[in-house]
C-alpha positions in Angstrom: 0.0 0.0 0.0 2.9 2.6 0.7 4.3 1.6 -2.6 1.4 2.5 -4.2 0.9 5.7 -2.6 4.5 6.5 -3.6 3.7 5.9 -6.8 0.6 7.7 -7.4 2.2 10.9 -5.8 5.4 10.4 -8.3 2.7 10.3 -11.3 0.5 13.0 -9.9 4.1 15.2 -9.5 5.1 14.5 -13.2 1.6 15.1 -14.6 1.6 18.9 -12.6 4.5 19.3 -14.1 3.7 18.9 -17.9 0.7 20.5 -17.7 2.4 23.6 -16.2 5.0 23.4 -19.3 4.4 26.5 -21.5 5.4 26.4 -25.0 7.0 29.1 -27.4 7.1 29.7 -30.9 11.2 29.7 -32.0 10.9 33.3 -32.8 10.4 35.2 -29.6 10.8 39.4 -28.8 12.6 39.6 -25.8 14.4 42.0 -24.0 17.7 42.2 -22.6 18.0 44.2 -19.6 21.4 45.2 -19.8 20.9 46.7 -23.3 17.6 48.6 -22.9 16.4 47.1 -26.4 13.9 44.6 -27.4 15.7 41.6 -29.4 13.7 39.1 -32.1 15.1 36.1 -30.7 15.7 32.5 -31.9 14.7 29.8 -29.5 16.7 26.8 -29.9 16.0 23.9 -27.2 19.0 21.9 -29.0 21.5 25.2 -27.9 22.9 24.1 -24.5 24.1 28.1 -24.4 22.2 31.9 -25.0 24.6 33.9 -27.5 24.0 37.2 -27.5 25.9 39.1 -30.2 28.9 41.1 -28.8 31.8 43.1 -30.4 34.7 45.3 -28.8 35.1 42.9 -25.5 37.6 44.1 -23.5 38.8 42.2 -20.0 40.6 44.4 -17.4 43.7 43.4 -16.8 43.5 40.4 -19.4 45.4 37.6 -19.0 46.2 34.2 -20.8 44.8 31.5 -20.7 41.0 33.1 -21.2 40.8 30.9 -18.2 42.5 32.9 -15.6 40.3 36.5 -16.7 36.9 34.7 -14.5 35.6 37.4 -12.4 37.4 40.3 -13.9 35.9 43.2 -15.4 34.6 43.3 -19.1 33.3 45.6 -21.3 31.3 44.9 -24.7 29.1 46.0 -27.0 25.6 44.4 -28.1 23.6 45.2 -30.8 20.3 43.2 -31.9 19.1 43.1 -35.6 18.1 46.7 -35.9 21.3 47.5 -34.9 20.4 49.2 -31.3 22.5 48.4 -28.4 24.7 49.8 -25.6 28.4 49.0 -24.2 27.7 46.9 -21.1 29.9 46.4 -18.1 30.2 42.7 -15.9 32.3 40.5 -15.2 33.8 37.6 -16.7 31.2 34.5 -15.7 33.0 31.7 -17.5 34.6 30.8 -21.1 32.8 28.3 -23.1 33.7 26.5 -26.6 31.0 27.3 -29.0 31.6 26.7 -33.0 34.9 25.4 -32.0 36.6 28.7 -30.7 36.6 29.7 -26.5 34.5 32.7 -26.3 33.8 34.6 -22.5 30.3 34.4 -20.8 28.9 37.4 -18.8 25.8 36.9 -16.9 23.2 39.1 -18.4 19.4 39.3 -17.4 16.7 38.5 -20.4 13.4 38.8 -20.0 10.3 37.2 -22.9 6.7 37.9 -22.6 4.9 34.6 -21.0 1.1 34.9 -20.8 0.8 38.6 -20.8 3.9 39.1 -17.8 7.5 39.2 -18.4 9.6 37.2 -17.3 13.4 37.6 -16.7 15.9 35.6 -15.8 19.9 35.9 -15.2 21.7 33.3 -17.8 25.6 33.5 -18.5 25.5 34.2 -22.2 28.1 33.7 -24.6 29.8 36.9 -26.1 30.0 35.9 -29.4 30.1 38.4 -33.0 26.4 37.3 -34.4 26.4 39.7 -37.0 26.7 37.2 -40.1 23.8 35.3 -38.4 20.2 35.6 -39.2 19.3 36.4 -35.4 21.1 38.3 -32.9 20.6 36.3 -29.8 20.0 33.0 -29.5 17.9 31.9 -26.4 19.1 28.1 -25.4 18.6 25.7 -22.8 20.2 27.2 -19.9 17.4 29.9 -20.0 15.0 27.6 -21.2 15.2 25.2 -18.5 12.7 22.7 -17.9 9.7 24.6 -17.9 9.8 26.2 -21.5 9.1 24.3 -24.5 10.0 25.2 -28.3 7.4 24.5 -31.2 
């Protein structure tokens, strides 16, 4: 009998859970705190990262390896597809291979429109030059998470 209770609990848990599952389309508007501007966005559950597109990154004090420059002071630009942005200021969150080069993360706080709120949450995003891509930031799992599904 406590078996059984057990198990009903563990299916009643995973059905809750689907059903509160929302689902996107891959093409989202979102905005990105940091830059003050509203991005389109790709969606991509098969992205383990968000890239954001970045140019003129400059680390304080950098040294080498890219390794040894976590939690120092960066700077970068971003600009989304209309070509709006800002220079942002963080720090160095991590370096990550993406595309087969190291690039730096900075944690940056992205926000989409769920169901009439927004939403934001803080993701380390990859500071990569998008600018012979399509889309200018691309939203993957790590701000995805469990709850967010792409159709």
């Amino acid at each position: 009998m406590k078996h059984s209770l057990i198990l009903l609990a563990f299916v009643l848990n995973s059905v809750a859970t689907q059903a509160q599952k929302l689902t996107l389309s891959p093409l989202e508007t979102v905005q990105v705190k940091e830059s003050n501007v509203y991005w389109k966005a790709e969606l991509d559950s098969k992205s383990e990262y968000t890239i954001i597109n970045s140019t003129s990154i400059a680390v304080m004090n950098a040294s080498f390896p890219m390794e040894k420059n976590v939690t120092k002071q960066i700077s970068f630009k971003l600009r989304n597809g209309d070509g709006q942005g800002r220079t942002v200021n963080g720090k160095v969150s991590g370096v990550v291979d993406w595309n087969g080069q190291q690039f730096y993360t900075a944690e940056l706080e992205i926000g989409i429109n769920l169901a009439s709120r927004w939403e934001y949450r803080k993701v380390n995003c990859v500071l990569a030059d998008l600018s012979e891509h399509e889309h200018k930031l691309i939203i993957g799992e790590n701000w995805l998470g469990d709850d967010i599904e792409v159709k």
